[in-house]
matplotlib code that plots the C-alpha trace (Angstrom):
import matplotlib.pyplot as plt

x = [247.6, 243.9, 244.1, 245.2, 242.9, 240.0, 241.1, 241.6, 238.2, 236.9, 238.7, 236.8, 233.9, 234.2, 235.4, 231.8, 229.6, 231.4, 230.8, 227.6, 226.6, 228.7, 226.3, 223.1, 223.6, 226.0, 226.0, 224.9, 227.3, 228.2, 230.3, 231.7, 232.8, 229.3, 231.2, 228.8, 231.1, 231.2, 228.4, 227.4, 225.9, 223.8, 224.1, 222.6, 219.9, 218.2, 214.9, 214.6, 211.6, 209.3, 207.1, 204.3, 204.7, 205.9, 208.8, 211.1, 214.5, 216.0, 218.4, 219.2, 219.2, 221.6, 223.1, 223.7, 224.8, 224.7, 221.6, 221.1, 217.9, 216.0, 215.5, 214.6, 213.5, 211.5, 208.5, 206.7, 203.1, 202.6, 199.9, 196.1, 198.7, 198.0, 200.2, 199.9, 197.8, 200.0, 201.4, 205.2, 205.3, 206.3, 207.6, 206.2, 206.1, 206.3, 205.5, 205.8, 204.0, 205.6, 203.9, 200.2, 196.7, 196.7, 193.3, 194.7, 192.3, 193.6, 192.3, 190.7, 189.5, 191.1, 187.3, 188.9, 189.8, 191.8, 193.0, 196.2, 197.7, 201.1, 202.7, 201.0, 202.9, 201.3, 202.0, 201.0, 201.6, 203.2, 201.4, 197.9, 197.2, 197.2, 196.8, 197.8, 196.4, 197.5, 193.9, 195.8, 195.9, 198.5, 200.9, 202.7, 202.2, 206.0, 206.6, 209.6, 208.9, 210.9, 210.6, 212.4, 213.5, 217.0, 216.3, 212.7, 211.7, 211.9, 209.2, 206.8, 203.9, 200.6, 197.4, 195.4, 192.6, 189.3, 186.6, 188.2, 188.4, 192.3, 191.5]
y = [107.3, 108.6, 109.2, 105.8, 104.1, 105.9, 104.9, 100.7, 101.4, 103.1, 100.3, 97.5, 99.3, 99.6, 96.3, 94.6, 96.8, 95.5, 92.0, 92.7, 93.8, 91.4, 88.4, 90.0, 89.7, 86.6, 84.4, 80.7, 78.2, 75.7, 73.1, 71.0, 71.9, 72.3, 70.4, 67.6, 65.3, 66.3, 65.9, 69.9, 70.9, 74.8, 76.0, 79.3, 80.4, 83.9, 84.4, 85.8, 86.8, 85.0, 85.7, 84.4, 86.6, 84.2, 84.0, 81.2, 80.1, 78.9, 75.2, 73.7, 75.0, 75.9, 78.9, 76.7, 73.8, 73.2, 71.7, 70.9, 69.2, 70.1, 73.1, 72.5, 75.3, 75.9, 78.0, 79.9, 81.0, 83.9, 83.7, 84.2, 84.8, 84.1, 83.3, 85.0, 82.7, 81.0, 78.4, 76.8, 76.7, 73.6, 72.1, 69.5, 70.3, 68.3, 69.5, 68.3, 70.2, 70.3, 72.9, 74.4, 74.1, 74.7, 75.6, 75.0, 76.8, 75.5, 75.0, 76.4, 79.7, 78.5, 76.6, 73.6, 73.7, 71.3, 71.2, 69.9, 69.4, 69.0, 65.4, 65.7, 64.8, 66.9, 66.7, 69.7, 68.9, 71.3, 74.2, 73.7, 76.7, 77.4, 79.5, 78.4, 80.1, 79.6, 79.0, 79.9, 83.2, 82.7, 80.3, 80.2, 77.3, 75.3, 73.6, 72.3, 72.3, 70.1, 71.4, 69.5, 73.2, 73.9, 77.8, 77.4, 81.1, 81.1, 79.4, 81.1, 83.0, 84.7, 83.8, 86.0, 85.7, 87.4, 88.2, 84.6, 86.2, 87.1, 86.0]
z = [208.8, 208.9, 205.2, 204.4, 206.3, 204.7, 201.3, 202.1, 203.7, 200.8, 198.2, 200.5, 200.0, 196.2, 196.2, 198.1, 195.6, 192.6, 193.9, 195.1, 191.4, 189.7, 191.5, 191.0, 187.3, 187.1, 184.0, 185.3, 186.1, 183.0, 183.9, 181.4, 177.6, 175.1, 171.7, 172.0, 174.1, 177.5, 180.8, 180.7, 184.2, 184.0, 187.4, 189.1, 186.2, 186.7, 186.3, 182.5, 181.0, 178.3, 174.9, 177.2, 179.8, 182.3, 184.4, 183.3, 184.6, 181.0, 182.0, 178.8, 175.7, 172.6, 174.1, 177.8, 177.4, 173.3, 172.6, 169.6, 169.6, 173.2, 175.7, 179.0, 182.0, 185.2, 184.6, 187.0, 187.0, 189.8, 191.6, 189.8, 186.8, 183.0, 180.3, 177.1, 174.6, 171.8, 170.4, 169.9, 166.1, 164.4, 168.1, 171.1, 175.1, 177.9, 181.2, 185.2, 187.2, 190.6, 192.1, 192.1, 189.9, 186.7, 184.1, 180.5, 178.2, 174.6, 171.0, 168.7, 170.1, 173.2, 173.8, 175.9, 179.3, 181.3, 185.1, 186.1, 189.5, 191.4, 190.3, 186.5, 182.8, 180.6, 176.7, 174.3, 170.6, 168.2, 167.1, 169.8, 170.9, 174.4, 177.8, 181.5, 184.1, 188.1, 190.0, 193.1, 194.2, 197.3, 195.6, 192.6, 190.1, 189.3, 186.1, 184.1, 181.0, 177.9, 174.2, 170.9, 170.6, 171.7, 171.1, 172.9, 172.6, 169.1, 168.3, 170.5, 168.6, 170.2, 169.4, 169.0, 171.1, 169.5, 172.5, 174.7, 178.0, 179.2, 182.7]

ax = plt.figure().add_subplot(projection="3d")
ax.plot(x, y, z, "-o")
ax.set_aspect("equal")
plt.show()
């Protein structure tokens, strides 16, 4: 009997480390059919990667839900982070900050600077270059962010930015 219970023991085990894998790289959630008719709910993103070097949790977009005309995601600045400088060619933002400060160098030779806070609507027009930075060095800075992208990344291309200081 010893032998059989080390096996179901050993199966369990297998069994827990397959799940626990299995979740820590689970697709999200979608609920609802993407064919242009139906509600679509994106539920559980991961944290992917982005062209600006940020963290971003991607919601809706063409390969989620079937956007065909919009993305929309959750960006996180980590603390006394900075983006990448660039631009979203061709293509409009609009950003909520829920969480943080925020120094916005953009431009022309990125020479402009703004500050947002928490509970700011911010609006960047297509092709402006630009470069957020997190003034916080305890907390991260929280954004969603909308784009008339549904493939957002895409469009993303660094500026190059000539002696500007990278923070």
């Amino acid at each position: 009997m010893r032998p059989k219970r080390l096996m179901t023991a050993s199966l369990v085990f297998t069994i827990l480390v397959v799940s626990a894998v299995t979740l820590a790289v689970a697709e999200p959630q979608i609920i609802g059919e993407r064919d242009g008719n139906d509600i679509v709910t994106v539920r559980g993103v991961d944290q992917t990667g982005s062209k600006q070097e940020l963290p971003i949790f991607p919601g809706i977009s063409d390969k989620t839900a079937g956007a065909t005309g919009l993305s929309l995601l959750k960006v996180v600045i980590p603390p006394g982070a900075t983006a990448k400088a660039h631009i979203h060619k061709g293509y409009e933002s609009a950003v909520y900050l829920i969480q943080g400060r925020v120094e916005t160098r953009f431009g022309d030779g990125l020479k402009k600077t703004v500050v947002n806070e928490a509970g700011d609507f911010i609006f960047i027009p297509a092709d402006v270059p630009h470069q957020p930075r997190n003034l916080s060095d305890t907390e991260p800075a929280i954004a969603i962010v909308a784009r008339n992208a549904p493939d957002e990344q895409e469009h993303v291309i660094a500026y190059p930015t000539h002696g500007a200081s990278e923070d």
